[in-house]
C-alpha positions in Angstrom: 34.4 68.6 -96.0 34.9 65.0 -97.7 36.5 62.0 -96.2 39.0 62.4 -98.2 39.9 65.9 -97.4 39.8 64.9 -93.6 42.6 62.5 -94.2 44.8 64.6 -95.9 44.5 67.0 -93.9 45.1 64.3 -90.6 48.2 63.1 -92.6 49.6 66.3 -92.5 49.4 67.5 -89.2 50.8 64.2 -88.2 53.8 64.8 -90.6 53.9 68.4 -89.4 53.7 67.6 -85.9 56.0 65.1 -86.0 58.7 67.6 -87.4 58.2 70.2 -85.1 56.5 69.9 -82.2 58.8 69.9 -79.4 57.8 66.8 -77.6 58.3 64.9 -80.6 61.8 66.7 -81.2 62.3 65.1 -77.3 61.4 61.9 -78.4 63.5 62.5 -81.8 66.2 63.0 -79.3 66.1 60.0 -77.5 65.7 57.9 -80.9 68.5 59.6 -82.4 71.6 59.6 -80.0 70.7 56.5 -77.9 73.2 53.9 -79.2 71.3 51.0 -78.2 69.5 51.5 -81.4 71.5 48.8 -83.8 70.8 51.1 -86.3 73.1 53.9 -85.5 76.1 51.6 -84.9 78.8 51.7 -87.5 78.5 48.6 -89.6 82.1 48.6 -90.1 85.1 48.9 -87.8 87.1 51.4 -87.5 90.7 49.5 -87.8 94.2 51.3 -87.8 93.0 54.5 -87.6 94.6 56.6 -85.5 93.1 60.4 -84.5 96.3 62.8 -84.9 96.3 66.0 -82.8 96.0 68.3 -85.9 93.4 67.5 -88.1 92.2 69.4 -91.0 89.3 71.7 -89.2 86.6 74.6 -90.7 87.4 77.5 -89.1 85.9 81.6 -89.9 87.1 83.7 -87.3 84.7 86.2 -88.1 82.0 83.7 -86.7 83.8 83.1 -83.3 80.9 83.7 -80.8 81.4 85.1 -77.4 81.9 82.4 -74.7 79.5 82.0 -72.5 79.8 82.7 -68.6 80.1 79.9 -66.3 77.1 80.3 -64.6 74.9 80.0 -67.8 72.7 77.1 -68.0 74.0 73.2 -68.7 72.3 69.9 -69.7 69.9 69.7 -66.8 68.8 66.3 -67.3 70.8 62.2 -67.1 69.9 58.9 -66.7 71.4 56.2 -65.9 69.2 53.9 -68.2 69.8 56.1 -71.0 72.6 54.2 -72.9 74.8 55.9 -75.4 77.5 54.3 -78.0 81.0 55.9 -77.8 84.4 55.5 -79.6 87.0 55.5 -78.2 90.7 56.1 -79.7 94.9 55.2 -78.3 98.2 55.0 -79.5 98.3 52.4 -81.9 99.3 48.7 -79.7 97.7 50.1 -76.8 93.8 49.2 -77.8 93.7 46.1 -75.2 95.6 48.4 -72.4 92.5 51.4 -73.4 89.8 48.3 -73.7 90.7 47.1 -70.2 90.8 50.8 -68.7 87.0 50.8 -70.6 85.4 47.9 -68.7 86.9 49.1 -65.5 84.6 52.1 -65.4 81.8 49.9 -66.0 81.6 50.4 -69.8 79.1 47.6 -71.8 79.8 45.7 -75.0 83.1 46.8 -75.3 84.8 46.1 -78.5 88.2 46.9 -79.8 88.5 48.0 -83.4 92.0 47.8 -84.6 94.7 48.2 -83.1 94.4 52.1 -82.4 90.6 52.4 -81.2 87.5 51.0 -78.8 84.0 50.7 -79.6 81.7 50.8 -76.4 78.5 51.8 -74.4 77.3 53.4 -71.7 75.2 55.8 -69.8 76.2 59.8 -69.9 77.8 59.6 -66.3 79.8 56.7 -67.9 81.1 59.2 -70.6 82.2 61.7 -68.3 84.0 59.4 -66.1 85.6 58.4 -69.3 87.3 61.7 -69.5 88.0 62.4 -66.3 90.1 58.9 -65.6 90.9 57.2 -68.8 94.5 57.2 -68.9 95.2 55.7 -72.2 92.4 57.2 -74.4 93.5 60.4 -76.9 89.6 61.1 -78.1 86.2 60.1 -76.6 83.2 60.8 -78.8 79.5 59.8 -79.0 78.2 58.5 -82.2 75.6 60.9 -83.6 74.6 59.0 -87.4 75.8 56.3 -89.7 75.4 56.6 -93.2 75.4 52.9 -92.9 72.5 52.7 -90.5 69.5 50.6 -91.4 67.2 52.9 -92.3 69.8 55.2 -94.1 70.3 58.5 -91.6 66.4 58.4 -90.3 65.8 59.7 -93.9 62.1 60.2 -94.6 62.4 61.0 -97.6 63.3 57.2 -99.3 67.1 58.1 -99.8 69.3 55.1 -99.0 72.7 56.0 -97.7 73.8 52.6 -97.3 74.6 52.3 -100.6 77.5 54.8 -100.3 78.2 58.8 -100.7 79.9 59.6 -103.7 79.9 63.6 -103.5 79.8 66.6 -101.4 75.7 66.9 -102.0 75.6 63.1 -101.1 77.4 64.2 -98.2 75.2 67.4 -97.4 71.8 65.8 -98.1 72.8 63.0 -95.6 73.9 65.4 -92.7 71.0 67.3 -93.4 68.5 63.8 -93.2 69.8 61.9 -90.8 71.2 64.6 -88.0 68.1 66.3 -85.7 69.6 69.8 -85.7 67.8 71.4 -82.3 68.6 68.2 -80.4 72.2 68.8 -81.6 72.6 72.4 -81.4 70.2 73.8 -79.4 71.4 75.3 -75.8 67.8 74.1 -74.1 67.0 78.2 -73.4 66.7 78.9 -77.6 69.6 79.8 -78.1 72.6 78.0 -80.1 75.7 76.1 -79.4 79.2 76.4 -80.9 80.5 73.7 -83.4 83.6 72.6 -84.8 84.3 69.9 -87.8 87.1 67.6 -88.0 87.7 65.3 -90.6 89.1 61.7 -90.6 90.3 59.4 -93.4 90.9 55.4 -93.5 90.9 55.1 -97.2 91.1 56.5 -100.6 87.5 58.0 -100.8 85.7 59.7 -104.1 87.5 63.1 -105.7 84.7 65.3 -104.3 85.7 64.5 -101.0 89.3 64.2 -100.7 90.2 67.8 -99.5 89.7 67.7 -95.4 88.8 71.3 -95.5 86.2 71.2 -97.8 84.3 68.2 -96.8 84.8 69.6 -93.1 83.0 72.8 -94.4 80.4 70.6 -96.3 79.1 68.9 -93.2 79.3 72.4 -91.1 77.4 74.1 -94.5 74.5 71.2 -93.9 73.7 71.8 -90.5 73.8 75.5 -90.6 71.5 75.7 -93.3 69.0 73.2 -91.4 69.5 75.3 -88.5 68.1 78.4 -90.9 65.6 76.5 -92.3 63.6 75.7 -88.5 64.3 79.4 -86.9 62.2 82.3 -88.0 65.0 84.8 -86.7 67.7 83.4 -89.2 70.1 82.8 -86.5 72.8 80.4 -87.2 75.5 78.3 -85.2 78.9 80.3 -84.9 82.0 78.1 -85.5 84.8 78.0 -82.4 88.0 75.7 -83.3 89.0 76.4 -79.6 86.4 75.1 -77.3 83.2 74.3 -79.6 80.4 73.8 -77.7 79.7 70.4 -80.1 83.3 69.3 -81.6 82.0 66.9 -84.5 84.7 64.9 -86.1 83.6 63.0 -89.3 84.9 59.4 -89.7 85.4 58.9 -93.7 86.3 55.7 -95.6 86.2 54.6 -98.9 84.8 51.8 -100.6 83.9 50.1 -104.1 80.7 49.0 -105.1 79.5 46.4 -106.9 81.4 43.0 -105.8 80.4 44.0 -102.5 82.6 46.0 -99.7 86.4 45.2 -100.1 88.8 45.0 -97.7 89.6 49.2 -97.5 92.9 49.2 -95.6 94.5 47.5 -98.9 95.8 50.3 -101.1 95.8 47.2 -103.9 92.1 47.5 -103.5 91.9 50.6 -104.9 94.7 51.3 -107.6 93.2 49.4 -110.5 89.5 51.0 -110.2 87.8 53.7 -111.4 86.6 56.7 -110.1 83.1 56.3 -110.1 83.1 53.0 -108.5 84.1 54.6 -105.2 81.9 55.3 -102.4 82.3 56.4 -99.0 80.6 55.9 -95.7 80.8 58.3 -93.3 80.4 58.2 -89.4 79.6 61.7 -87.4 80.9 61.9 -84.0 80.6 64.5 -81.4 83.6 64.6 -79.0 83.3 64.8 -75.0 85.7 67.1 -74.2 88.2 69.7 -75.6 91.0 71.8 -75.4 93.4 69.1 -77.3 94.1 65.8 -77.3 93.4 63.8 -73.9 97.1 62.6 -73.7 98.1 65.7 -72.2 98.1 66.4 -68.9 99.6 69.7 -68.2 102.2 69.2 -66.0 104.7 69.4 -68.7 105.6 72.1 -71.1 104.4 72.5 -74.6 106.2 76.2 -75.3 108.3 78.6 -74.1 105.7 81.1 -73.3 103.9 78.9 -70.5 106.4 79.8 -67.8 110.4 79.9 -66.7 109.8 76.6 -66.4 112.0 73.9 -69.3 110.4 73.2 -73.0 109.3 69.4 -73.2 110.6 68.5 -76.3 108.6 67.6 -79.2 109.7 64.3 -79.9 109.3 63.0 -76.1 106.8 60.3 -74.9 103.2 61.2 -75.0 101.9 60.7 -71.4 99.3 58.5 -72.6 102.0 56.1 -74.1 103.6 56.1 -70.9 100.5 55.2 -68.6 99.7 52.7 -70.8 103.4 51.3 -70.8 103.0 50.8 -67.3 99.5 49.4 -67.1 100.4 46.8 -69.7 103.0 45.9 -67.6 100.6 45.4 -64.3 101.9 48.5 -62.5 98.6 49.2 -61.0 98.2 45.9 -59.9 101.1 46.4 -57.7 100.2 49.5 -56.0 97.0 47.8 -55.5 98.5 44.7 -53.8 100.2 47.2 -51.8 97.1 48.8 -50.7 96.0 45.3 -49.5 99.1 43.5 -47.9 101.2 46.7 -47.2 104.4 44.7 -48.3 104.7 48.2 -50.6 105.4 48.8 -54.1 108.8 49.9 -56.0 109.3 51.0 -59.8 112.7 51.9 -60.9 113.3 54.2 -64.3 117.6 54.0 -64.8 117.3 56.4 -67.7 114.0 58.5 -67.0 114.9 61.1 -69.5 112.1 64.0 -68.8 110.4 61.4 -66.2 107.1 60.9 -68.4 106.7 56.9 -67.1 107.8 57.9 -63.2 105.7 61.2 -63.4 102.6 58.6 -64.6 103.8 55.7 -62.6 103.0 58.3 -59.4 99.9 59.6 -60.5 98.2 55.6 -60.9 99.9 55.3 -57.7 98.2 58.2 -56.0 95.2 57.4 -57.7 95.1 60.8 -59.4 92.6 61.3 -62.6 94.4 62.3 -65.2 90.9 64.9 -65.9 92.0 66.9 -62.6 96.0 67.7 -64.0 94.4 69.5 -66.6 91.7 71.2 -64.8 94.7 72.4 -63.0 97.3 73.6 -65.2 95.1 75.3 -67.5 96.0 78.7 -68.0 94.6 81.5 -69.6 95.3 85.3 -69.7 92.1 86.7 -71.3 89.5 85.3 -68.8 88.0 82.4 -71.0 86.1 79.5 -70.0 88.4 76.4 -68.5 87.3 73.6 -71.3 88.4 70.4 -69.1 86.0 72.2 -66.0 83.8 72.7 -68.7 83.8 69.8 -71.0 81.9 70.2 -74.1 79.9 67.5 -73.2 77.8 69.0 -69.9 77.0 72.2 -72.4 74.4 69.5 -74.2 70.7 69.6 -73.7 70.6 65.7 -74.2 73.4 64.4 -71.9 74.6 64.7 -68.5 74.5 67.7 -66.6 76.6 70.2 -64.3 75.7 68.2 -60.7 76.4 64.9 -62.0 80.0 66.1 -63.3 80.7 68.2 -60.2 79.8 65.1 -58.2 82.5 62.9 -60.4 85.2 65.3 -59.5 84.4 65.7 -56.0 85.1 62.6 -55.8 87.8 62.2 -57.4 89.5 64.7 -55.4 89.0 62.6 -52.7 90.6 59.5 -54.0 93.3 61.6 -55.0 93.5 63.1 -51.4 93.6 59.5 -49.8 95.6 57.9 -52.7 98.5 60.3 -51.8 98.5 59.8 -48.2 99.0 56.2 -49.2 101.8 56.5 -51.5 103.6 58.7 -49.2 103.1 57.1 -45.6 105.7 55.1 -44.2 106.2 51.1 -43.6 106.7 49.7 -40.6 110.4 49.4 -42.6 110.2 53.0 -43.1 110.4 52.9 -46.4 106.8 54.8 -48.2 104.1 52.2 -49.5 105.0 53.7 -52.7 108.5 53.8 -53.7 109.7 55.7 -57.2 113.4 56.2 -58.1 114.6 57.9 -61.3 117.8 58.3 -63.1 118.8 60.4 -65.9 122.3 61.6 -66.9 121.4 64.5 -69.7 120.9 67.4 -67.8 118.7 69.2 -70.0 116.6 66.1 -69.5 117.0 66.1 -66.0 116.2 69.9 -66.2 112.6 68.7 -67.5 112.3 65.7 -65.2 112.7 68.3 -62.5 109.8 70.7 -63.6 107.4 67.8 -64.8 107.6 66.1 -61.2 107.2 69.1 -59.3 104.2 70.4 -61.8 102.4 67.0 -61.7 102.9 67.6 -57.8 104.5 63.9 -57.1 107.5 65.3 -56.0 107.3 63.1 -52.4 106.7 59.8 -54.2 109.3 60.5 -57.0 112.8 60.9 -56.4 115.2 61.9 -59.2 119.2 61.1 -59.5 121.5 62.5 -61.7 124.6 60.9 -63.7 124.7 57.5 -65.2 123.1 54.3 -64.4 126.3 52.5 -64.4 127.1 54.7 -60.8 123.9 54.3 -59.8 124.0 52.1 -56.6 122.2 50.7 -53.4 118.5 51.5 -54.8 116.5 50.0 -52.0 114.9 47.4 -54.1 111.8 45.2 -52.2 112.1 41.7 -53.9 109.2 40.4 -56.1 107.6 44.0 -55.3 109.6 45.7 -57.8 109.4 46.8 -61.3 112.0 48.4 -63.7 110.7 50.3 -66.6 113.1 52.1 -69.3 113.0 54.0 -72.4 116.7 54.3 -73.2 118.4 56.3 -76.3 118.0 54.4 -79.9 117.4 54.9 -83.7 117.0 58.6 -84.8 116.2 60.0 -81.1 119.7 59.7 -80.5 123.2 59.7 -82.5 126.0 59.3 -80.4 127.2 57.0 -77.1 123.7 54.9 -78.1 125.8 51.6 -78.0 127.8 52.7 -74.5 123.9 53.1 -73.2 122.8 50.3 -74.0 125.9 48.6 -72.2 125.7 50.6 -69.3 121.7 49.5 -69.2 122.4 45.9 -69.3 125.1 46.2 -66.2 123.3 48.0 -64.4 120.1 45.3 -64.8 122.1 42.4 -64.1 123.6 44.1 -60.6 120.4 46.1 -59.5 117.5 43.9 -61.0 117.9 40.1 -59.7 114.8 38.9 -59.0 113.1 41.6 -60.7 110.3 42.6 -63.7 112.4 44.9 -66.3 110.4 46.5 -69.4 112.3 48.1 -72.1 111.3 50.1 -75.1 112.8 50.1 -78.1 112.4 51.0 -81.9 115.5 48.8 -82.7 116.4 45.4 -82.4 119.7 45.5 -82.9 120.6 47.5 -80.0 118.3 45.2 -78.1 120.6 42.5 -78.6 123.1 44.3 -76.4 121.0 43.3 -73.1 121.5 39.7 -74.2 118.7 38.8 -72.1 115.5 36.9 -73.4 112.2 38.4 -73.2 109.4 36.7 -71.3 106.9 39.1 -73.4 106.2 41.4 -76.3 104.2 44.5 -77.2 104.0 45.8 -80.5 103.0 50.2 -80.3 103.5 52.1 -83.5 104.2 55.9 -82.7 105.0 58.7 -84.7 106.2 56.6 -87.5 108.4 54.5 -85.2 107.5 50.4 -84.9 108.3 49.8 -81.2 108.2 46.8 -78.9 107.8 46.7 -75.3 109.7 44.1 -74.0 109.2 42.2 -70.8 112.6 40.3 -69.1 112.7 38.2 -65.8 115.9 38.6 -64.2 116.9 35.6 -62.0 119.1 35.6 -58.7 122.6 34.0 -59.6 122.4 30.6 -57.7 125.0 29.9 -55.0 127.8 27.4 -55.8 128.3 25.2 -53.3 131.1 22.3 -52.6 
């Protein structure tokens, strides 16, 4: 055999190898999903863009697979030096609030991108403890591939990504390239995880890929077809919109070309050019956890077939909005002092409508993770697998596995244990370290206050009045240990008695709240006029199409006249 012939031959087994073998597909892996690698960062931020709770998904029902038991086999396998990059996404105005809450778990290079989403990094334990405790955060996903990573999506076959994806078979070649299939969806015992798609939009992008559902279907088509390609039995990945094993969500924003990237939140940047000199770049995520949105919690409820118990209304407060209301306003870092100087801790909520900010303000307080309400209240009647015991992200061969999350809520069941005892235990005053009085007048609303508290099981650190905060009278206040929070009636929540409210609100602040912190939402300034008080502090949260400010007053002590 020639020279020649030997290197050929070498070349190919290399390449082959390479390909196949499965320690290489190990050491694939590690290239492709650690986020260290500067490559697989997203070379642009994600700013304004805001993950709602229905996006446009690929679903076939006749591919559901059957879920897997409990006691079938997990990632096995975590490492503390094993560093991963994560995104991170809020309520819009609450990124600083979520960015904080970020590099108190211990989170590296923490970035905020926009006002509605974090950029950070950190080991696999770090992502679970992410979604056990973040309070403020609605998604948590791990960045899989960047079409805007240096070398293009780890293609090997000289396509450059970079450049833009102008259709779907842009889109399908890249997915196809630059995501390692068995490290994605393989279960570690040959067998094959569940996936979902999502798709997300910051910008006009090209025709092709404009419909959610079809580009959704696009990626799913990609990675079932790669999946084909490597198994000699022709098994495929089934698709579950419920609890995928590997929820992907794909990140897609458009672009010109030519005059290099524009600015693509400016619809002006767009209007005037043609079709073909669009582009897209495209970020694939795969989300930590499932079963919804992380906002909610479970203790209220969502329809009428839950239980006896009252229908949360649609329109009310996301939880998340409401723990990170309080957190901006340093709520935690009153119980805390509490905890060190036992002079206690006091919040006040005058018109607490279904109790969303007291029901959160006692959960900080009792140092509760927000990842063991809904472990709690999930219920289902036909046997399937709790998805927040079982997060998506401890069914991956490549992440953390089963001990590592049991150990995180152990302990947190612990500090939730000790953090009520806390709250509830008396002074030597008598009064309990942790002190939380609400008010509401509507009795439908107190109806839900009333089955939100009890569900959330604060219902010895939160106590509930009815009638109107004008009659409400001798609140045991603790000066300079005290904060008032509100969320009273304006703009389109409301139509009627809003101005008698508001009048009623500011009373009651000027004869209850000397001395005091008071934080007010509102979506309308003129009826924040009525307080005629002057803020100290401002913060700017956009929600369900509503601008909204949460504003910070000092109320001073009269001063004595003397003669």
């Amino acid at each position: 055999m020639s020279l020649q012939s030997v290197l050929i031959l070498t070349v190919a087994a290399i390449f082959f190898t390479r390909h196949y073998d499965a320690h290489a597909l190990t050491s694939c892996n590690r290239h492709l999903f650690r986020s260290s690698n500067p490559s697989l960062r997203a070379a642009n931020g994600h700013d304004d863009w805001f993950i709602d709770d229905d996006n446009d998904s690929y679903s076939r029902d006749d591919t559901h697979q059957e879920l897997r038991g409990q006691d079938e086999p997990y990632a096995t396998s975590s490492s503390e030096e094993d560093i991963r990059s994560y995104f991170a996404t809020c309520i819009p105005g609450l990124h600083e609030v979520l960015a904080n809450e970020l590099t108190s778990f211990g989170a590296l290079n923490v970035e905020t991108q926009g006002t509605s989403g974090v950029r950070f990094e950190g080991s696999p334990k770090l992502g679970l403890k992410t979604i056990l405790w973040c309070r403020t955060a609605h998604k948590v996903m791990e960045l899989v591939a960047s079409s805007l990573s240096d070398n293009g999506g780890y293609d090997d076959f000289g396509s450059d990504y970079s450049e833009g994806i102008r259709n779907r078979d842009d889109l399908y070649q890249f997915v196809k390239s630059a995501i390692h299939t068995p490290s994605l969806l393989g279960d570690g015992s040959g067998g094959l995880l569940t996936l979902s798609v999502n798709t997300i939009y910051a910008s006009k992008v090209p025709k092709e890929l404009c419909h959610g559902h079809f580009t959704a279907l696009t990626v799913k088509n990609s990675l079932v077809d790669a999946v084909r390609e490597l198994r000699d039995d022709g098994d495929r990945p089934d698709v579950d919109v419920n609890d995928a094993d590997v929820p992907l969500v794909a990140f897609i924003r458009g672009r010109r070309v030519g005059n290099g990237r524009r600015d693509w939140r400016r619809r002006d940047s767009f209007e005037s050019e043609e079709e073909e000199d669009l582009v897209a770049d495209v970020d694939l995520y795969r989300c930590l956890h499932s079963g919804g949105s992380a906002h909610r919690r479970g203790y209220r409820k969502n329809s009428s077939n839950d239980s006896d118990d009252a229908v949360i209304h649609r329109a009310a407060m996301k939880e998340s909005l409401a723990a990170g209301l309080l957190l901006s306003a340093g709520w935690d870092k009153l119980v805390n002092a509490a905890r060190g100087d036992g002079k206690g801790a006091v919040l006040l909520d005058p018109m607490a409508g279904s109790a969303t900010l007291p029901v959160e303000a006692a959960l900080i307080a009792c140092d509760m993770a927000p990842g063991l309400s809904r472990i709690a209240s999930w219920r289902s009647g036909n046997g399937n697998r709790n998805p927040h015991r079982y997060p998506p992200a401890i069914r991956w061969k490549d992440f953390a596995d089963l001990a590592t999350w049991n150990e995180l809520l152990a302990d947190a069941k612990s500090r939730a244990l000790a953090g009520m005892k806390f709250a509830n235990s008396p002074m030597e005053s008598g009064v309990n370290n942790v002190s939380i009085y609400c008010n509401e007048k509507n009795p439908g609303a107190v109806q839900l206050a009333r089955s939100s508290i009890k569900n959330a099981g604060v219902s010895k650190t939160v106590l509930l009045s009815e009638g109107d905060c004008i009659d409400w009278k001798n609140i045991p206040v603790i000066p300079s240990r005290t904060i008032f929070v509100c969320n009273p009636p304006w703009g389109k929540r409301l139509s009627q008695d809003i101005d008698d409210s508001w009048v009623n609100l500011r009373e009651f602040i000027r004869r209850e709240a000397p001395g005091c912190e008071v934080w007010v939402l509102s979506g309308n300034k003129d009826l924040t006029k009525i307080l005629r008080m002057k803020k100290s502090k401002s913060l700017a949260i956009k929600t369900a199409e509503e601008d909204l400010k949460w504003l910070q007053y000092h109320v001073f002590k009269k001063s004595e006249v003397t003669t």
